[in-house]
MARDO-566208 format. One record per residue: residue number from 1; residue in three letters; z, x, y of N, C-alpha, C in turn. Coordinates in steps of 0.05 Angstrom, whole numbers, padded with zeros to 5 digits. Layout:
residues N
ATOM  num  residuo     n.w     n.u     n.v    ca.w    ca.u    ca.v     c.w     c.u     c.v
ATOM  NUM      ALA       Z       X       Y       Z       X       Y       Z       X       Y
...
//
This chain:
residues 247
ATOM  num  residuo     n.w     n.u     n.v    ca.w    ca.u    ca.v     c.w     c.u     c.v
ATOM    1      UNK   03067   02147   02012   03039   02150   02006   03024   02153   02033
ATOM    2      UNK   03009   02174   02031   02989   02174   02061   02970   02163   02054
ATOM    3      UNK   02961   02155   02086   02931   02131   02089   02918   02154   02085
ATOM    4      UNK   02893   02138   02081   02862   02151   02072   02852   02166   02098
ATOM    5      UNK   02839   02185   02095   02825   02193   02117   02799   02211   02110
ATOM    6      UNK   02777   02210   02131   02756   02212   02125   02755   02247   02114
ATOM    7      UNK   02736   02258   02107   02737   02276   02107   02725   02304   02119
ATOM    8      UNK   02720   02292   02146   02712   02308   02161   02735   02304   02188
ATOM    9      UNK   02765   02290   02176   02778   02292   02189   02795   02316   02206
ATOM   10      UNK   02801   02325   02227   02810   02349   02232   02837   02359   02230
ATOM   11      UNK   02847   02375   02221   02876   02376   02213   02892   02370   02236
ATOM   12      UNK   02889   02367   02254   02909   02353   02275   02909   02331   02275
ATOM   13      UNK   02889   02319   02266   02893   02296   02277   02890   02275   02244
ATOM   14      UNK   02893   02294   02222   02919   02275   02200   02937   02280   02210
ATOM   15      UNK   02951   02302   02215   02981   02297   02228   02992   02278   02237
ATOM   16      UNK   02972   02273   02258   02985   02260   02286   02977   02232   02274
ATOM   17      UNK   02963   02231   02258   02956   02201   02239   02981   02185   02230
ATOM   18      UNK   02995   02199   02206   03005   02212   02187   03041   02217   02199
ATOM   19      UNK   03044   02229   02220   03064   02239   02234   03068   02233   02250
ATOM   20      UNK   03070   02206   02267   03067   02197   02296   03092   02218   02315
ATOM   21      UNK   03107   02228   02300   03130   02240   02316   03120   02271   02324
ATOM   22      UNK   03097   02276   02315   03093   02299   02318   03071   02304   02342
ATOM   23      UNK   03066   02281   02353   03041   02279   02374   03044   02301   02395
ATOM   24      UNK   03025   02313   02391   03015   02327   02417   03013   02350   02413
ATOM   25      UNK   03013   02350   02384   03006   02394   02367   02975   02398   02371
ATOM   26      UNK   02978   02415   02368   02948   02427   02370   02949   02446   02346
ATOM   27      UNK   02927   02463   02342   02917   02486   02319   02896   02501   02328
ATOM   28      UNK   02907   02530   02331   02893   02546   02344   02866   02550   02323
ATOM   29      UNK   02836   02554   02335   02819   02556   02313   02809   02573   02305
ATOM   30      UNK   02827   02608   02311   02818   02625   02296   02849   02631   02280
ATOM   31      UNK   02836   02641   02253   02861   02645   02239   02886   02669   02250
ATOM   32      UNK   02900   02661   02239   02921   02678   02247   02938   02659   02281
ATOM   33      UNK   02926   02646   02289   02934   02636   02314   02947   02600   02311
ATOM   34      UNK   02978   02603   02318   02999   02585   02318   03015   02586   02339
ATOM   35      UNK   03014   02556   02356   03031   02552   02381   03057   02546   02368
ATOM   36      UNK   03074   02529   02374   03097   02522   02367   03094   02499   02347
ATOM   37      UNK   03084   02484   02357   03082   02456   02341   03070   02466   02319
ATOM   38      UNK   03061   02480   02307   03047   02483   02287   03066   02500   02272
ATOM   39      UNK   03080   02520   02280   03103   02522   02264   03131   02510   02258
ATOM   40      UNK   03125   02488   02281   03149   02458   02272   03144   02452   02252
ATOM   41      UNK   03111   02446   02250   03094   02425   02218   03106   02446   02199
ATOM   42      UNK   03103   02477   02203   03106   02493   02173   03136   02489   02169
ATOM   43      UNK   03150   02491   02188   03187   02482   02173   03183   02462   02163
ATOM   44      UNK   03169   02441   02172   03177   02413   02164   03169   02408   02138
ATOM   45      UNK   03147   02440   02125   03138   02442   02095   03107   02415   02102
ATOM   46      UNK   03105   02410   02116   03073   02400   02118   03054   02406   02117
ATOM   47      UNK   03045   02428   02118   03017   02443   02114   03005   02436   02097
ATOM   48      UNK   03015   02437   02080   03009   02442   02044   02997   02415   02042
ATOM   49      UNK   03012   02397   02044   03015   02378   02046   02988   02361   02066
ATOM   50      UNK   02982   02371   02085   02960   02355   02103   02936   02368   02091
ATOM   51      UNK   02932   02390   02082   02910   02403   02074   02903   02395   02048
ATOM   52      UNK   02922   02393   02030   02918   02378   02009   02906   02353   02010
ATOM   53      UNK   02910   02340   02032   02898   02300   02039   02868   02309   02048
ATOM   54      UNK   02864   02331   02061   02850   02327   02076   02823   02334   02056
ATOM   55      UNK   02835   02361   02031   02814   02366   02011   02812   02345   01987
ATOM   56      UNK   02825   02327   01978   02824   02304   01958   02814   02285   01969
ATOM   57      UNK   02816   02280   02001   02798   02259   02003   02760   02267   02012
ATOM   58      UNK   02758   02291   02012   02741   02305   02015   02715   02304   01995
ATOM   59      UNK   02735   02308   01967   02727   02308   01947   02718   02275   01936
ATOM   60      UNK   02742   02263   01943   02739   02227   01935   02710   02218   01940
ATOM   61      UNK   02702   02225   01968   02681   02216   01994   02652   02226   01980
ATOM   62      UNK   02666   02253   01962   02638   02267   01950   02627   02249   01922
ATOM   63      UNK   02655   02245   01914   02646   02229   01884   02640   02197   01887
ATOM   64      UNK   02645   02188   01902   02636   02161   01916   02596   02166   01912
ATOM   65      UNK   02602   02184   01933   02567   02185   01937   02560   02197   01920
ATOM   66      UNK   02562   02205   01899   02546   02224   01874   02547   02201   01855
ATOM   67      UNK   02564   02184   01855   02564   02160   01827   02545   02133   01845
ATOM   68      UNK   02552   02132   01863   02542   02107   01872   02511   02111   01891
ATOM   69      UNK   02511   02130   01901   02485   02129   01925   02488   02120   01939
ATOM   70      UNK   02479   02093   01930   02471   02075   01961   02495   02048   01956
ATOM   71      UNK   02496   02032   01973   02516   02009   01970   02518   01992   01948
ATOM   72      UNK   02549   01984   01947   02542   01967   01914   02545   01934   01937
ATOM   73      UNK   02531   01923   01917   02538   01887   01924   02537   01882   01903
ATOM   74      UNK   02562   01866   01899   02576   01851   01883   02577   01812   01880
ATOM   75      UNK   02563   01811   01853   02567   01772   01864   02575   01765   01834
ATOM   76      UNK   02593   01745   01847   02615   01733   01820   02588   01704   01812
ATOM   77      UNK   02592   01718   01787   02561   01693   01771   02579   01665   01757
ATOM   78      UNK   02577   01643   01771   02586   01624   01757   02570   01611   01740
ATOM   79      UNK   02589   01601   01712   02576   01595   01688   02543   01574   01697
ATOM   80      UNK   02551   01563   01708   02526   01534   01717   02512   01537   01728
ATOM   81      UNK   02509   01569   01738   02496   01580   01757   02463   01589   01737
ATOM   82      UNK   02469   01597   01712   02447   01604   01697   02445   01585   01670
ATOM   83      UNK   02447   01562   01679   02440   01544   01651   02420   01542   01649
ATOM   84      UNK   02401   01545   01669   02377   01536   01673   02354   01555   01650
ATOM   85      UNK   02379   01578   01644   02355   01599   01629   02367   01599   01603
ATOM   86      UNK   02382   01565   01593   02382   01563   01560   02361   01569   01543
ATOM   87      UNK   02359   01587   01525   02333   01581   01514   02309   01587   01509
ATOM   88      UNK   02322   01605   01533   02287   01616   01546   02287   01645   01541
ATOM   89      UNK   02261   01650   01537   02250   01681   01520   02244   01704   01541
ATOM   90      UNK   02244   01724   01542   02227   01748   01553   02209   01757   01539
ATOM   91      UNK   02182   01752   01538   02168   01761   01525   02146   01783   01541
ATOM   92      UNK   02137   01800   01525   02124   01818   01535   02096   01820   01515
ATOM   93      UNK   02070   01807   01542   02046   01804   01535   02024   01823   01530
ATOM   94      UNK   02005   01813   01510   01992   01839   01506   01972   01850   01526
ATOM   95      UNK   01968   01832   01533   01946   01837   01566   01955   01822   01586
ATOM   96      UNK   01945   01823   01608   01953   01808   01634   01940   01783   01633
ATOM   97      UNK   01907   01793   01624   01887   01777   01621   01895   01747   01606
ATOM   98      UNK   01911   01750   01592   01913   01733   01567   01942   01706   01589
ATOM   99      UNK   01953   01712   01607   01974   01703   01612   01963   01670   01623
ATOM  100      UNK   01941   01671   01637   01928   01647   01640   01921   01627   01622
ATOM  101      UNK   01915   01640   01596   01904   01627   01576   01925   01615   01553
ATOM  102      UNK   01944   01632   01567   01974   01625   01546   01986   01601   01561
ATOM  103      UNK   01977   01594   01578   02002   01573   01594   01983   01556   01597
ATOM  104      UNK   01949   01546   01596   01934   01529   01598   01935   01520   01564
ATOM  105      UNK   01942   01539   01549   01951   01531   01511   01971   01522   01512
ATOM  106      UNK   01991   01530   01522   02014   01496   01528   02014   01483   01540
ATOM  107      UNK   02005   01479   01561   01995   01456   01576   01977   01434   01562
ATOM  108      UNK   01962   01443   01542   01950   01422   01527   01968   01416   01506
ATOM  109      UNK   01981   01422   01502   02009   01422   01479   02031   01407   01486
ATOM  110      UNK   02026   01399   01519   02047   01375   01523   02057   01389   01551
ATOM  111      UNK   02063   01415   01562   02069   01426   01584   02105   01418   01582
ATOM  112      UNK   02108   01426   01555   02143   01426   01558   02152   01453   01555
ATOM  113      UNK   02136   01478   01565   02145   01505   01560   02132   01511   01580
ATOM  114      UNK   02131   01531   01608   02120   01547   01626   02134   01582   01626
ATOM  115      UNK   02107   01587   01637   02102   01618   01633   02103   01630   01663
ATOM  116      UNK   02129   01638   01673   02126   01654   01699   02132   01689   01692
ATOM  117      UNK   02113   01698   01712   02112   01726   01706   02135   01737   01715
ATOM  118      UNK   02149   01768   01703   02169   01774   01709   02157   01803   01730
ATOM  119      UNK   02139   01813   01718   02138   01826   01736   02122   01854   01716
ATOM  120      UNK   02098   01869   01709   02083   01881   01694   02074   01872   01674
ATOM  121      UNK   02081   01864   01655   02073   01854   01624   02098   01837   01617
ATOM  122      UNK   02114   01828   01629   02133   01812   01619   02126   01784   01629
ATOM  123      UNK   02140   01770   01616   02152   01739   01633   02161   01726   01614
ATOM  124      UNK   02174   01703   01624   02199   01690   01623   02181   01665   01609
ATOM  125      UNK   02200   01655   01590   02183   01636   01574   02206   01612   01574
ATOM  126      UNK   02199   01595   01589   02227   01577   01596   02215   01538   01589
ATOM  127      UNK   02242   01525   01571   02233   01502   01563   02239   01488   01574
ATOM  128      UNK   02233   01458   01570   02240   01440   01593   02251   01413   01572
ATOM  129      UNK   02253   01427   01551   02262   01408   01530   02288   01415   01512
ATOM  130      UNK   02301   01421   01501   02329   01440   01488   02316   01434   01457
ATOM  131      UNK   02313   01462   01448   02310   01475   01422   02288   01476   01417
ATOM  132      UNK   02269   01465   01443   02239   01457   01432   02226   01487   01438
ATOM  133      UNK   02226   01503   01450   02216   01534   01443   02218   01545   01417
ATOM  134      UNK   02235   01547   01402   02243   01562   01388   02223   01550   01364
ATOM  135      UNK   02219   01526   01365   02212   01506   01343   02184   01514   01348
ATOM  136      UNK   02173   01514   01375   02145   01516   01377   02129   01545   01370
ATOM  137      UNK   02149   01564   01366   02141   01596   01366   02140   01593   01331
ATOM  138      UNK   02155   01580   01321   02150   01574   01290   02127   01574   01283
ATOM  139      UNK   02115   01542   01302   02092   01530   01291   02068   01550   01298
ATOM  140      UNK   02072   01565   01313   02046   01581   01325   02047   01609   01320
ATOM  141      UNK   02069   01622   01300   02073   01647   01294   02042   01655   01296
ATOM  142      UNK   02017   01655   01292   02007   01673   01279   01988   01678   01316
ATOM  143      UNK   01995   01654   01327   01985   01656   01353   02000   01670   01371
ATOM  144      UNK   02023   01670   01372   02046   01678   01387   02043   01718   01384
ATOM  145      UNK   02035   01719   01352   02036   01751   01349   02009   01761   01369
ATOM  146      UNK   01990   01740   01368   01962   01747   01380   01973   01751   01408
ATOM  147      UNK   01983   01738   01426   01991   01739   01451   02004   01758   01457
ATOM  148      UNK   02032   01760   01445   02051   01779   01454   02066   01808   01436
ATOM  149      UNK   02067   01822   01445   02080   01844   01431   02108   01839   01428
ATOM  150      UNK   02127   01831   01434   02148   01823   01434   02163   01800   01447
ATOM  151      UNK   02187   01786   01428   02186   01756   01449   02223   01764   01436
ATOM  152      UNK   02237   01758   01463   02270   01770   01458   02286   01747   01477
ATOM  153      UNK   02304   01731   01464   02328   01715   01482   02326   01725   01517
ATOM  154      UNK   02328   01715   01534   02336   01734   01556   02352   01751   01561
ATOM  155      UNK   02383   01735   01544   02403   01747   01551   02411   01779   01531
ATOM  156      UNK   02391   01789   01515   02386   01807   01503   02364   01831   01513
ATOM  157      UNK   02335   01819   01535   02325   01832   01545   02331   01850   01554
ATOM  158      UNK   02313   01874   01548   02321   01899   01567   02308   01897   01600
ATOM  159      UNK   02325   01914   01616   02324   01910   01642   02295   01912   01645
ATOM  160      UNK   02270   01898   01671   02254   01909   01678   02250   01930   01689
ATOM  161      UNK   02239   01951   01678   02235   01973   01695   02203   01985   01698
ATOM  162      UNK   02187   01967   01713   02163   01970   01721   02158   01947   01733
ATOM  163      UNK   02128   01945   01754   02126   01930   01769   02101   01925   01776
ATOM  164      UNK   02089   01910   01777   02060   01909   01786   02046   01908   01812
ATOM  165      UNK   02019   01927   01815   02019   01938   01854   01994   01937   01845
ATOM  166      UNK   01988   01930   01873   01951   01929   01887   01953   01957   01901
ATOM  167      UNK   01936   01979   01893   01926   01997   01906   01900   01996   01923
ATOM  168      UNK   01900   02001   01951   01876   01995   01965   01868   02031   01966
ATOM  169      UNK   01855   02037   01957   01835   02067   01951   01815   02076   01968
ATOM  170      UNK   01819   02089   01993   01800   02092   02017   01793   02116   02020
ATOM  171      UNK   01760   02125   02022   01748   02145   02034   01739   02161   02007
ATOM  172      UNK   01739   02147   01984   01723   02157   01966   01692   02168   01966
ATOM  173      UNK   01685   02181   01958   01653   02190   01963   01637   02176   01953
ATOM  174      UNK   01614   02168   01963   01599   02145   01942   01586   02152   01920
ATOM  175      UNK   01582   02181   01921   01572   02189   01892   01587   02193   01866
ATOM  176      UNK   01620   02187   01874   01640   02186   01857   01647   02154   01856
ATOM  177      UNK   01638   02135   01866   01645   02104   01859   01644   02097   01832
ATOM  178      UNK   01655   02096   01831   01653   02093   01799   01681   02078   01785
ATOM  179      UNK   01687   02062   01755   01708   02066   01747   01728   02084   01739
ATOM  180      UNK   01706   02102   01726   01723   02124   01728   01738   02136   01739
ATOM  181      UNK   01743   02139   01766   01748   02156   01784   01761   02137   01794
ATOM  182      UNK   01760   02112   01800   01784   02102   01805   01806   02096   01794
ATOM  183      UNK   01801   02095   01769   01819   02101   01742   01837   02134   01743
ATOM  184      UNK   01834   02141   01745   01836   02181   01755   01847   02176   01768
ATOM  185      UNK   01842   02170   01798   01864   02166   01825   01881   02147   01819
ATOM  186      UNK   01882   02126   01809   01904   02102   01809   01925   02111   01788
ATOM  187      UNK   01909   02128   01759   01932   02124   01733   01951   02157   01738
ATOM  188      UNK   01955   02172   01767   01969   02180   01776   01989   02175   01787
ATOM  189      UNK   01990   02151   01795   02012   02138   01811   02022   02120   01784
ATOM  190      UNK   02005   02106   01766   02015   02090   01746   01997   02078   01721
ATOM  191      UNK   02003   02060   01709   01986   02055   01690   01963   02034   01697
ATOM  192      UNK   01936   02039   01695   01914   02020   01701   01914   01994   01691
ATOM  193      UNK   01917   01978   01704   01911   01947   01685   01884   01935   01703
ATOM  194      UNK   01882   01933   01724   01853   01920   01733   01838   01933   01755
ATOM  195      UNK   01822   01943   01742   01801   01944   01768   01792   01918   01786
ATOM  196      UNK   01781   01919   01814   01782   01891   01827   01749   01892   01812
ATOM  197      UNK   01743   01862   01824   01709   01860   01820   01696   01874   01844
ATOM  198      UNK   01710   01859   01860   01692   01876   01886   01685   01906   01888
ATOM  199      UNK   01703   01921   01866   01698   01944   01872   01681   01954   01840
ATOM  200      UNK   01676   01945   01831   01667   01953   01804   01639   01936   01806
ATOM  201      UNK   01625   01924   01822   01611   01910   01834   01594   01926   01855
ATOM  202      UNK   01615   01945   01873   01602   01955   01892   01587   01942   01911
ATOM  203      UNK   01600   01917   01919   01596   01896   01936   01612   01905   01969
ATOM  204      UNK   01640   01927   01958   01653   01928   01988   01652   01961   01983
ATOM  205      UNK   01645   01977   01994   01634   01996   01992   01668   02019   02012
ATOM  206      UNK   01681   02002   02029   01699   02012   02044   01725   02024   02036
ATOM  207      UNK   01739   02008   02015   01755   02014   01999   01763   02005   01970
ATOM  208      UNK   01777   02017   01946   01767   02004   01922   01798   01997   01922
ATOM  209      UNK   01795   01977   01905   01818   01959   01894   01830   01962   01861
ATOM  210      UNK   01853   01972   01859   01854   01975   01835   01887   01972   01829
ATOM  211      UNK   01892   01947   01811   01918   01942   01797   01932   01962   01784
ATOM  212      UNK   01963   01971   01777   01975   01984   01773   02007   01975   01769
ATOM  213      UNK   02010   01986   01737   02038   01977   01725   02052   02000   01735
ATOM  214      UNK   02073   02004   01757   02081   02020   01760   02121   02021   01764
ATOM  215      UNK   02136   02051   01767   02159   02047   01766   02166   02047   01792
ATOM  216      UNK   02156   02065   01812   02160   02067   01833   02169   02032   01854
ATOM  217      UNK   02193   02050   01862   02210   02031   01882   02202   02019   01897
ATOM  218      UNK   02199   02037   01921   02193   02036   01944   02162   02035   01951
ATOM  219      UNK   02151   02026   01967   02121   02014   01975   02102   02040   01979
ATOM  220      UNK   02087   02041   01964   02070   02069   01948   02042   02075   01980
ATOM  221      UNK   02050   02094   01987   02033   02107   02012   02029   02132   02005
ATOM  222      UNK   02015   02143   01995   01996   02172   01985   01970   02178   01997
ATOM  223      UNK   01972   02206   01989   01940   02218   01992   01945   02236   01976
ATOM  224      UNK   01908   02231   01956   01905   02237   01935   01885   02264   01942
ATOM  225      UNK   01880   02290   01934   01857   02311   01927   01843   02308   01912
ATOM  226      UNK   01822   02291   01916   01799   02298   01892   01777   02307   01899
ATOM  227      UNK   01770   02327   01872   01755   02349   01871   01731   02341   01859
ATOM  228      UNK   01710   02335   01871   01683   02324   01855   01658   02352   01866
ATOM  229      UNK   01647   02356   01844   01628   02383   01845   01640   02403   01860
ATOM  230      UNK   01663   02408   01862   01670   02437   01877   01677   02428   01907
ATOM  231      UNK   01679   02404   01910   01678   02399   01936   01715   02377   01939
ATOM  232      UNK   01729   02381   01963   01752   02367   01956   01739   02347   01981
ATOM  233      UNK   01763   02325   01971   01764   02299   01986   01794   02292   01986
ATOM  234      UNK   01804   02276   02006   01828   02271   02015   01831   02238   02019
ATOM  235      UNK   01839   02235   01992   01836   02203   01988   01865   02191   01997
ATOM  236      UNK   01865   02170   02017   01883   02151   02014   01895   02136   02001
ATOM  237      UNK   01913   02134   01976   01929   02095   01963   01944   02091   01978
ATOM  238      UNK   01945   02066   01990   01962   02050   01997   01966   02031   01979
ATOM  239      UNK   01990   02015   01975   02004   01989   01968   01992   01968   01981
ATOM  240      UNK   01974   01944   01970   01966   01925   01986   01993   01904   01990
ATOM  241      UNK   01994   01886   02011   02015   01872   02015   02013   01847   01998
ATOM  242      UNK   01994   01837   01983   01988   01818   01974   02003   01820   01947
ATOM  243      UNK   02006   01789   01940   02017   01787   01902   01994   01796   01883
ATOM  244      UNK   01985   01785   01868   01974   01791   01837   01948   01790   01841
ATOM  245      UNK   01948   01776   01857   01908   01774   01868   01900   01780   01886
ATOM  246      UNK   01884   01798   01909   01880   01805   01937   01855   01786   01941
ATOM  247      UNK   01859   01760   01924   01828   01744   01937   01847   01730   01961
//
């Protein structure tokens, strides 16, 4: 069996990999051109043979990076490692707004259930008691439907795939301040969930602030064209660095 080799390996030097007895061939690099050693390799029936390694692993190197992209990391999950999430729900809320008011409603209820956000409209609904969730979503069905659009085991949840971002919105025109228009520029990049106060206030006049459920990966840096009376403007979003609140 031959070792692996990259595939921008050069055919001399699988040989000489491959063939230690054959050290010191060369390959002439216009076709048609063969010193000796190179017609040693063709008696020896090698050709075929090194060019063949050198196109299968060529190919290997290609399908690596077409299935995978970028690096895998791999981690072995031990059982005791997730007990902690017996029990506990993914639920997906009907507003953002409401998420405060849902976890100050169990908190007066005894604070044996907490509400951490997962990340857009979801979060994790985790007990601190065993079976006592399940029992409490009973008693409050008609509240529970008011809150949430859907409430699922974890271990059944579908993956998150959205994320929640502070857009900081710079060099807007002041005769376009407005919600509107920041609504326009932001629900390009993603879905609107909060305008800030400060900017719907018109208290900070410099840049507007505006929340966004979005899919995007990587840390959102744009410039936007907007066209107000015939006239263009070259708006900035940036990603604020801050979590859920830029107070």
């Amino acid at each position: 069996m031959h070792r692996f080799v990259q595939p921008d390996t050069s055919y001399a030097q699988v040989v000489a990999r491959n063939y230690p007895e054959l050290k010191g061939f060369s390959v002439g690099k216009q076709q048609g051109e063969a010193n000796d050693h190179e017609k040693k390799i063709q008696q020896l029936g090698l050709n075929q043979v090194v060019n063949e390694e050198v196109g299968s692993c060529a190919k290997q190197e290609f399908m690596e990076k077409d299935q995978h992209g970028e690096e895998i990391v791999e981690f072995s999950l031990k059982k005791e490692e997730c007990q902690w999430l017996e029990g506990s729900k993914v639920a997906m809320v009907r507003s953002l707004e409401l998420v405060t008011r849902i976890q100050a409603r169990m908190d007066v209820d005894g604070r044996l259930i907490t509400l951490s956000p997962l990340g857009g409209r979801r979060v994790l609904l985790l007990e601190r008691t065993t079976s006592y969730l399940d029992e409490y979503i009973k008693q409050n069905k008609e509240l529970f439907d008011t809150w949430f659009e859907s409430i699922l085991p974890w271990e059944v949840a579908p993956q998150q795939n959205g994320r929640l971002a502070w857009l900081r919105i710079s060099r807007v025109p002041l005769n376009a301040w407005c919600d509107g228009c920041f609504e326009k520029i932001a629900s390009s990049i993603g879905d609107v969930l909060v305008i800030h106060e400060d900017t719907k206030k018109k208290s900070i006049l410099c840049d507007g602030r505006v929340m966004i459920l979005c899919s995007q990966v990587s840390k959102i840096s744009k410039t936007v064209l907007l066209k107000v009376e015939e006239k263009l403007y070259e708006i900035t979003v940036i990603e604020e660095e801050w979590g859920l609140d830029p107070e």
